[in-house]
ZATI-402089 format. One record per residue (C-alpha): x, y negated, z negated; residue in three letters. Coordinates in steps of 0.1 Angstrom, whole numbers, plus 5000, padded with zeros to 4 digits. Layout:
X|Y|Z|ALA
...
% end
This chain:
5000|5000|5000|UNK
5032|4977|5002|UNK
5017|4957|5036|UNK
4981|4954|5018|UNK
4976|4912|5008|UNK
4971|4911|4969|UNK
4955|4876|4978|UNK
4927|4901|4993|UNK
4913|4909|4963|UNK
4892|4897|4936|UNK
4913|4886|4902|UNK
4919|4920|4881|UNK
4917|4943|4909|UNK
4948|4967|4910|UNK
4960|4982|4942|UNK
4953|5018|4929|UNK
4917|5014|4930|UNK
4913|5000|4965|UNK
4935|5032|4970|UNK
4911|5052|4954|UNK
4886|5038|4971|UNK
4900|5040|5008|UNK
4908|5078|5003|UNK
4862|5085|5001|UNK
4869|5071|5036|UNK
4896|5096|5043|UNK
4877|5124|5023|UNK
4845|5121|5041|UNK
4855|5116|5080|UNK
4866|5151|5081|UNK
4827|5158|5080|UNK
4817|5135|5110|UNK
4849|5147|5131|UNK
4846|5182|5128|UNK
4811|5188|5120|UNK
4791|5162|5138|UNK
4815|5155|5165|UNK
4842|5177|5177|UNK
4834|5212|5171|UNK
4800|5221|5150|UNK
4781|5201|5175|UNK
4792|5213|5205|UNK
4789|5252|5188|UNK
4752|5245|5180|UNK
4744|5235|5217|UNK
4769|5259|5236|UNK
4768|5291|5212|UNK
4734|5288|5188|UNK
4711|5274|5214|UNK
4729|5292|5240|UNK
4728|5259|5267|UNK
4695|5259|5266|UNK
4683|5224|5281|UNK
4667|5215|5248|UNK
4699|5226|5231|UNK
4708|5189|5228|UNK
4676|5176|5216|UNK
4675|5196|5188|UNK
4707|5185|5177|UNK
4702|5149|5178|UNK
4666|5159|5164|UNK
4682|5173|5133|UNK
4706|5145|5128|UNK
4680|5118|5134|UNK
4653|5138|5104|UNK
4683|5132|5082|UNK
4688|5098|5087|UNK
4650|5093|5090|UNK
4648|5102|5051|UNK
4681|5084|5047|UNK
4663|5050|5059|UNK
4636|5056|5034|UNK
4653|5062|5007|UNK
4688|5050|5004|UNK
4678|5013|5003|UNK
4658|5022|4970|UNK
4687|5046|4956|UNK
4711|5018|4960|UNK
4688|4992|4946|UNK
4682|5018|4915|UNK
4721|5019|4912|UNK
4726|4984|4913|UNK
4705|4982|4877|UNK
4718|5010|4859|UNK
4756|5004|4873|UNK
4756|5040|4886|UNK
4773|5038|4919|UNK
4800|5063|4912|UNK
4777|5087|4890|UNK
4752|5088|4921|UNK
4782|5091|4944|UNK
4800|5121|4929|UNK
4764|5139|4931|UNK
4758|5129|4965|UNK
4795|5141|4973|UNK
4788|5176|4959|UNK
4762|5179|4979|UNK
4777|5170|5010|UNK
4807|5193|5006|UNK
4780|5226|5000|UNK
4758|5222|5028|UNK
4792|5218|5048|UNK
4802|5254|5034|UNK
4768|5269|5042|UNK
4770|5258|5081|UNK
4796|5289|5076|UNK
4766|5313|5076|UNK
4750|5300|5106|UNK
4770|5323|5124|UNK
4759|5355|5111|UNK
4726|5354|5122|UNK
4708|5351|5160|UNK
4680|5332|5177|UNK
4656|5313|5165|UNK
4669|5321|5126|UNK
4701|5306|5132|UNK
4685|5273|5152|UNK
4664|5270|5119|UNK
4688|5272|5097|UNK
4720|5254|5114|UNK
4690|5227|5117|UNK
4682|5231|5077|UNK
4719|5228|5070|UNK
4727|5198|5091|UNK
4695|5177|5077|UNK
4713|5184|5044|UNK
4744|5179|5044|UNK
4742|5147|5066|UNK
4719|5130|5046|UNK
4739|5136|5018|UNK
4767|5122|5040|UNK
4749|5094|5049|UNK
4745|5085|5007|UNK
4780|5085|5003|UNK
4789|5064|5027|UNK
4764|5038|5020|UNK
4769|5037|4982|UNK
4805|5037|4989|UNK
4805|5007|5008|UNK
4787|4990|4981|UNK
4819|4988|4961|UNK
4835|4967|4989|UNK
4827|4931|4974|UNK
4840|4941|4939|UNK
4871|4947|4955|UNK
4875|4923|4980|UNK
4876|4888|4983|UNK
4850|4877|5012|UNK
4884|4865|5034|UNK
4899|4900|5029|UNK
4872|4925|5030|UNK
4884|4925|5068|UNK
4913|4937|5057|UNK
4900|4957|5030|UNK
4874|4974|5054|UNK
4898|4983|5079|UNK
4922|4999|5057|UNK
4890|5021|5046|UNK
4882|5028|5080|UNK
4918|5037|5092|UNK
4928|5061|5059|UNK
4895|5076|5071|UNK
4902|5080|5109|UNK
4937|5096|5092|UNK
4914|5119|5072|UNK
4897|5128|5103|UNK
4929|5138|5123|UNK
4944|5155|5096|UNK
4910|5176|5090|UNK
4907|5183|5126|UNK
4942|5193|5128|UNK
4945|5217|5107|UNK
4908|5233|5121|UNK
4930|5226|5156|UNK
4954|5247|5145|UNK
4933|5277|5133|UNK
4915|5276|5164|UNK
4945|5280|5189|UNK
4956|5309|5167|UNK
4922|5327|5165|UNK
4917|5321|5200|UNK
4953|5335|5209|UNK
4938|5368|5185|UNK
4908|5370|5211|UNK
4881|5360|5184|UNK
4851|5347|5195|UNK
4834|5310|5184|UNK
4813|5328|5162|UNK
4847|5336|5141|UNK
4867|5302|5140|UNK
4838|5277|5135|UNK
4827|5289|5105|UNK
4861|5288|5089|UNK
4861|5251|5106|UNK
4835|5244|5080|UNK
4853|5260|5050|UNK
4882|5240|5061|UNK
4860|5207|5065|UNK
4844|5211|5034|UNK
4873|5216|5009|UNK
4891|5189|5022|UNK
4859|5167|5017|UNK
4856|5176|4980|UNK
4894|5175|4971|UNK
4902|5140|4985|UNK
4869|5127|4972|UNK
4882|5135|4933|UNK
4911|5107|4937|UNK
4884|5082|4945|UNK
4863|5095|4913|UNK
4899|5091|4899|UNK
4911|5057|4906|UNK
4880|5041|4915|UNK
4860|5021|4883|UNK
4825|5016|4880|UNK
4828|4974|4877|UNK
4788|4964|4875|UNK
4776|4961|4847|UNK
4737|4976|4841|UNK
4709|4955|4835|UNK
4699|4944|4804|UNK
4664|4962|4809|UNK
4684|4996|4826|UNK
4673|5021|4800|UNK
4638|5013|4807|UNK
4641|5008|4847|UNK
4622|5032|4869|UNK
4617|5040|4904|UNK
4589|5022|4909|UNK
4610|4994|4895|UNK
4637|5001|4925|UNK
4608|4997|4952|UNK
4596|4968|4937|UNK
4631|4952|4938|UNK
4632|4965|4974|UNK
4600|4947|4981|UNK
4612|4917|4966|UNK
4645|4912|4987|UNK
4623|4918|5018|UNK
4600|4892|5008|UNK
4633|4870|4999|UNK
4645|4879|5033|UNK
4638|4845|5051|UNK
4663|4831|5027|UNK
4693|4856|5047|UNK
4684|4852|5083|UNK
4719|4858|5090|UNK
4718|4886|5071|UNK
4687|4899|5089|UNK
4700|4890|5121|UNK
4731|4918|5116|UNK
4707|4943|5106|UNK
4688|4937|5138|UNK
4726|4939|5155|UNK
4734|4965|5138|UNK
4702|4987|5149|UNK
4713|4981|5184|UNK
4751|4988|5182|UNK
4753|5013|5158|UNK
4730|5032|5181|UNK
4753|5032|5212|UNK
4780|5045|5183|UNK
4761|5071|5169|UNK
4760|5087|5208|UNK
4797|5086|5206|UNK
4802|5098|5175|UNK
4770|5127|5179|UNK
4773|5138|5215|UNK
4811|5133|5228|UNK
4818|5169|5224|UNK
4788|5177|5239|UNK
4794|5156|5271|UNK
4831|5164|5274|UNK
4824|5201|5276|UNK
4792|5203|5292|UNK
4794|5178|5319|UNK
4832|5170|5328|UNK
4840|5206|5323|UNK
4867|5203|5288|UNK
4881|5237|5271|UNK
4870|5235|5233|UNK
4903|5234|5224|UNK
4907|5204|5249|UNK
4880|5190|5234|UNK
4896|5190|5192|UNK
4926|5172|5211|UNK
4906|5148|5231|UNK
4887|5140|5197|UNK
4917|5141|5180|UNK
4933|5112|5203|UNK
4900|5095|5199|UNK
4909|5094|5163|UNK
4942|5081|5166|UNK
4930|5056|5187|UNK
4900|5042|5159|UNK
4923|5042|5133|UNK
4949|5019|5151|UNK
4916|4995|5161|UNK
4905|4999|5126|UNK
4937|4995|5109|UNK
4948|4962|5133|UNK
4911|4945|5139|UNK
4909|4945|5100|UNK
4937|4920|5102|UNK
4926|4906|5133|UNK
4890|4899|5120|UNK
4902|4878|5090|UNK
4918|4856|5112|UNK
4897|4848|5142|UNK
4864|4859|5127|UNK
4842|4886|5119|UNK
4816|4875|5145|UNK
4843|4874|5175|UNK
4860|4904|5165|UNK
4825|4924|5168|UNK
4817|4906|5195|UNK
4848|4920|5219|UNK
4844|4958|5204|UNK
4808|4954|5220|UNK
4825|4946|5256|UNK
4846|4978|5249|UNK
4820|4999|5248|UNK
4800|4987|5276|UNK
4827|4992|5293|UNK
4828|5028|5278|UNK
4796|5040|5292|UNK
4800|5029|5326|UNK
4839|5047|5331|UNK
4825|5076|5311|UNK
4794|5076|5333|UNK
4807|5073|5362|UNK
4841|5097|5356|UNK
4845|5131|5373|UNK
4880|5139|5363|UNK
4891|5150|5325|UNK
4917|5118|5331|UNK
4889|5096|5340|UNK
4872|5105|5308|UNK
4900|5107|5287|UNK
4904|5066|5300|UNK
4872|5062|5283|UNK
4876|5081|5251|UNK
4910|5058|5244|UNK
4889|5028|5249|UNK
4859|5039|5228|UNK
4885|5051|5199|UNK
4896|5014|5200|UNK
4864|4996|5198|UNK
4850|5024|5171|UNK
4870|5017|5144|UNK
4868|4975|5150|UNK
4833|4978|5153|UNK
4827|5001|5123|UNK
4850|4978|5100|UNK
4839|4946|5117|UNK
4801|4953|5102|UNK
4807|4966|5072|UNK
4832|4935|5060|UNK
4802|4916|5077|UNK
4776|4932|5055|UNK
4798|4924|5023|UNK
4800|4888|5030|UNK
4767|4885|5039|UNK
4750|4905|5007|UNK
4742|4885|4973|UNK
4767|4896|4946|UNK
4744|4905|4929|UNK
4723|4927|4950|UNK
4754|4946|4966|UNK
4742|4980|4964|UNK
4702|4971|4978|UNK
4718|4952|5005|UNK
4743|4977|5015|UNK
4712|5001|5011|UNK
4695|4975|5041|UNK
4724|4981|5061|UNK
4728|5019|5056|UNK
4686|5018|5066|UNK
4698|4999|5098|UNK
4726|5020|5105|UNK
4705|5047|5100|UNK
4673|5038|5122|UNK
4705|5032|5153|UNK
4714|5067|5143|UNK
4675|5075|5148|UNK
4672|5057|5181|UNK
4702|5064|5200|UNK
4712|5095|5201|UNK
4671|5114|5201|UNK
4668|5085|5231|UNK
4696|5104|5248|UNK
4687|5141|5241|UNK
4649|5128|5251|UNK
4663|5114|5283|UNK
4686|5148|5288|UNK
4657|5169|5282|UNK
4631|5150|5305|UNK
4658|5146|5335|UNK
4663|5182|5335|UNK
4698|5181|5315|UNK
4712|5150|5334|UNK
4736|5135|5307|UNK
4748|5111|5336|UNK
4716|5091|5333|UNK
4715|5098|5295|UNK
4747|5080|5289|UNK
4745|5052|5313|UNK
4714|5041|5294|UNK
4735|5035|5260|UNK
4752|5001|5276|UNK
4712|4990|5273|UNK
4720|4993|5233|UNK
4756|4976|5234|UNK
4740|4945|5253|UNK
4715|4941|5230|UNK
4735|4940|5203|UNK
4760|4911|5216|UNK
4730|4892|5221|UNK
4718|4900|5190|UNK
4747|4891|5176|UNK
4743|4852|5193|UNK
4727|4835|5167|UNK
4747|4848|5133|UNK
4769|4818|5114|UNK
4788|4834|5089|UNK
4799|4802|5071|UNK
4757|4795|5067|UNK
4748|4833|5057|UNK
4780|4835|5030|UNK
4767|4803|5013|UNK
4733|4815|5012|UNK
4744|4848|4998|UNK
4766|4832|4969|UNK
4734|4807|4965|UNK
4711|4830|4956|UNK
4742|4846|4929|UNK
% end
């Protein structure tokens, strides 16, 4: 941590805990690079479903129930965490969670048909939606950390220890897979120790974040007596309050839009790679790998960049990037065409990802951190909703034509820069700190 600012965080904070809280980053992106992305996704269409031409509207069906409850819920878990100062008790549970239902997508490979759909389905629902708690709840702690001129840099050193997490996840599973494959052992043999792999790694790195990382709010006066129905009322309340942050309501609208276009990349670029420009599984772990190394080096060096010029900007230019993503990718025949567009998209991934979370943290109230980040995980998590089930709908109803599919996630990327338009960050920060 000898090149991290101490002028970037808040008085008391100690470099160990923004450790601590970076490596939850690094813990957890082992999940959405093996499981979601590189190799469980494209093993649930290819060998559960069999190819079938609703293989990949299924998965994205799965994905999009989990964040679907997500949406609903997290904004009132976060809020409920916010009064009791339970951030980290929730997130160790939501953790443990996580890392099981990752173990179980292990036994999706003993059964066959329609049992194994059903429950690689169950198992995903699950396990992402615990996912999708611990990385909400995790980014709540960003503004206790960081001050709002460095939770740019803050957020990208999250982002990037996590894209390092990913690659080091996926390299091992990389690893087994080229030997198992070398044996003559089938898919139905390597991915589910994939999982094992994935899963373990998940819940070991997470315990030097439970180490390291305090629990700084402090619960409300009234917390022993607070209730859910007290949560939602909150919740109803900062909706009702939300005139106040237009700004702030403005990068959930973004966000909706952007974060969908992501969530294709993130959800269906093993699926493309191997289905339409003809990759190798193995090709695809490297291509996904390279994607990786790619995010982290956008992650790691917009985090700097976006301090400097602007959060606004820096989003603003990722958003170009992946425009230009879906058309190359699009319009690609060649594994080198699309490996053009997978370095590009790694780029603009991690900027974009850091970019709107250090946005959300400047943006949110102090004191309302956690219900604000739990507006931002219900946006994230409605894109997650409407991207990729827009693109397994469109596969399905064009008769498996992912061409089509993908071209029409630049729709989502141009909405979001002009979404993105009317957002003053100096206005929505002095707002935020108004209203404490």
């Amino acid at each position: 941590m000898a090149l991290f600012p101490s002028s970037a965080l808040n008085p008391g904070v100690r470099k160990r805990e923004v450790f601590g809280w970076v490596m939850y980053d690094f813990a957890n992106s082992g999940y959405t690079t093996v499981v979601i992305t590189a190799v469980f996704a494209a093993y649930f269409v290819g060998g559960i479903a069999k190819g079938a031409p609703w293989g990949a509207f299924a998965w994205t069906l799965s994905l999009s129930i989990a964040y679907a409850i997500v949406m609903l819920t997290m904004p009132v878990i976060g809020a409920w965490a916010d009064l009791r100062a339970a951030k980290k008790r929730v997130l160790m549970l939501v953790t443990a969670g996580c890392v099981l239902g990752t173990a179980a997508l292990a036994l999706t490979a003993q059964l066959q048909g329609t049992a194994a759909v059903a429950l690689a389905m169950l198992l995903i629902i699950v396990s992402n939606t615990f996912y999708s708690y611990g990385e909400s709840l995790t980014g709540a702690f960003l503004p206790e950390l960081a001050t709002a001129e460095g939770m740019g840099k803050v957020s990208g050193w999250g982002w990037g220890f996590g894209y390092v997490g990913g690659m080091l996840t996926l390299g091992l599973c990389l690893a087994y897979v080229l030997w198992a494959q070398a044996q003559g052992l089938p898919a139905a043999h390597f991915v589910p120790v994939t999982m094992l792999v994935t899963a373990a790694i998940y819940g070991v790195a997470a315990c030097a974040t439970f180490a390291l990382l305090p629990e700084r709010a402090q619960p409300a006066a009234d917390a022993g007596r607070v209730s859910w129905a007290d949560s939602w009322r909150q919740l109803r309340q900062t909706f009702e309050q939300a005139r106040a942050f237009s700004d702030f309501m403005w990068l959930l609208a973004c966000t909706v839009a952007y974060q969908g276009g992501v969530a294709v990349a993130i959800t269906l670029a093993a699926i493309y790679a191997e289905q339409v420009i003809g990759f190798k599984p193995q090709e695809t772990m490297i291509l996904i790998f390279a994607l990786n190394s790619a995010a982290a080096l956008g992650a790691f060096g917009f985090g700097y960049l976006q301090d400097r010029i602007g959060h606004r900007i820096s989003l603003a230019g990722t958003l170009v990037a992946w425009i230009a993503v879906c058309v190359i990718a699009g319009s690609v025949t060649t594994k080198g065409g699309f490996w053009c567009a997978a370095a590009i998209a790694g780029l603009a991934m991690g900027s974009s990802q850091s970019a709107g979370r250090a946005m959300t943290g400047v943006l949110a109230p102090p004191r309302q951190v956690g219900e604000f980040f739990g507006l931002w995980s219900f946006a994230t998590r409605l894109a997650s909703i409407v991207g990729p089930l827009s693109y397994g709908a469109i596969t399905w109803m064009t008769g498996g034509n992912q061409r089509i599919a993908i071209f029409s996630t630049a729709v989502l990327f141009v909405a979001g820069l002009l979404l993105l338009l009317p957002i003053d960050m100096k206005r929505g920060r002095a707002a935020a700190l108004a209203a404490g």
